[in-house]
N, C-alpha and C positions, 0 to 999 in steps of 0.2 A: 352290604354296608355302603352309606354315603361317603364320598372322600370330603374332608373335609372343609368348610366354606371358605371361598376367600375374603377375606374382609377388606374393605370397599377402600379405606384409605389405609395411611400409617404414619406414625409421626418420628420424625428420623431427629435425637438430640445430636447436635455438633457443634463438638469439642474442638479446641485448637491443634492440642495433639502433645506429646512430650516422649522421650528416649526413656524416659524414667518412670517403670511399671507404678511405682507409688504415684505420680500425678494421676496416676488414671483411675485409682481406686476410688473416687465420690461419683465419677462421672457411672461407671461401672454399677457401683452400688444404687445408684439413682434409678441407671436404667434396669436394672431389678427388680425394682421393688415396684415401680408402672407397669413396668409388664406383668407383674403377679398380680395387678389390678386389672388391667386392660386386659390380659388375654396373649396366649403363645402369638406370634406375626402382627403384634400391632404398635412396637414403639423397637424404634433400633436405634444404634450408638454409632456413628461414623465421627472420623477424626480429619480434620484438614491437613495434618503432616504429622509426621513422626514418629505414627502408631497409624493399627489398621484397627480394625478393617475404616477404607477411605471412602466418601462418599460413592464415586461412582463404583466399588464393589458393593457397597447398599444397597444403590439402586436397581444395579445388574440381579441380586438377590431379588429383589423385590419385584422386577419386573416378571422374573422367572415363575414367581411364584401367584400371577397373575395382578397382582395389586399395580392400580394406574396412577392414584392422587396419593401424593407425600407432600404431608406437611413437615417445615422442616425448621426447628429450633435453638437460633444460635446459642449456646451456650458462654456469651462474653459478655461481658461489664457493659459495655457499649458500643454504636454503631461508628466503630474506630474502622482502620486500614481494614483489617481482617471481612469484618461485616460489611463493608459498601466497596471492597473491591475484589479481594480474595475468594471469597462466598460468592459472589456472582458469575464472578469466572467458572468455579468448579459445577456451578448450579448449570449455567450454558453448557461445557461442555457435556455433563450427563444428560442432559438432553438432547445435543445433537446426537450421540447416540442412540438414546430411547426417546425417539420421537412423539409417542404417543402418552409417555410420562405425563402428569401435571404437578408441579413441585411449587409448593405457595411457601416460601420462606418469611417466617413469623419474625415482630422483633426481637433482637437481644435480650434474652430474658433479664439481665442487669439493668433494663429498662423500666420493665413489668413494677407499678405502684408495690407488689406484695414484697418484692424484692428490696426493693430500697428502707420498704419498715422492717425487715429482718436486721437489715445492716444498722439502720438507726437504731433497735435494740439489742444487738451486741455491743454497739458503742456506747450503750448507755447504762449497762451491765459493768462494761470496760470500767465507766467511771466510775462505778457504785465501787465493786469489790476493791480495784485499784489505786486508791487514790493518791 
């Protein structure tokens, strides 16, 4: 029997992070429901604080298990404090440890046009029902 393949990249979603098990149920369920798309070792969930697993345990995971290229997808509104300083820090440090890593961080999905017309159609729902 073959052991099974490594897949070439992986896309790591990261969350801010919270104390509180209920923040983390969307992010949780998101990365679910990709990964029963994509495939067992191809989309992971890391948190910047709060909760684990933290990026550099992801990556440590992933390097382990032979994968080089992570893409990596902030999960925040925008490229506030968190995304242009915080995220880069933690992005540096896991790479000074996994040197041979390559980690392409993607932007803010709160960025992403698909995003912004989700939110315009709940607010425009908001208005409908609510008025």
């Amino acid at each position: 029997m073959n052991p099974p393949a490594v897949p070439p990249d992986a896309l790591v979603l990261f969350a801010h992070g919270s104390t509180d098990p209920r923040w983390r149920e969307p992010f949780v369920r998101m990365h679910e429901a990709l990964e029963a798309e994509a495939g067992p070792g191809r989309v992971w969930l890391a948190y910047m604080e709060f909760a684990r697993p933290t990026l550099l345990e992801v990556i440590k995971c992933l390097r382990g298990r032979g994968v080089r290229k992570v893409r990596l997808l902030p999960l925040f509104m925008a490229a506030g404090g968190h995304a242009s300083s915080d995220l880069p820090r933690q992005v540096a440090g896991a790479l000074e440890v996994y040197r041979d890593m390559t980690i392409r961080v993607l932007p803010p999905v709160g960025e992403h046009p698909l995003v912004a017309a989700a939110f315009r159609s709940v607010a425009r729902e908001a208005l409908q029902r609510h008025p």
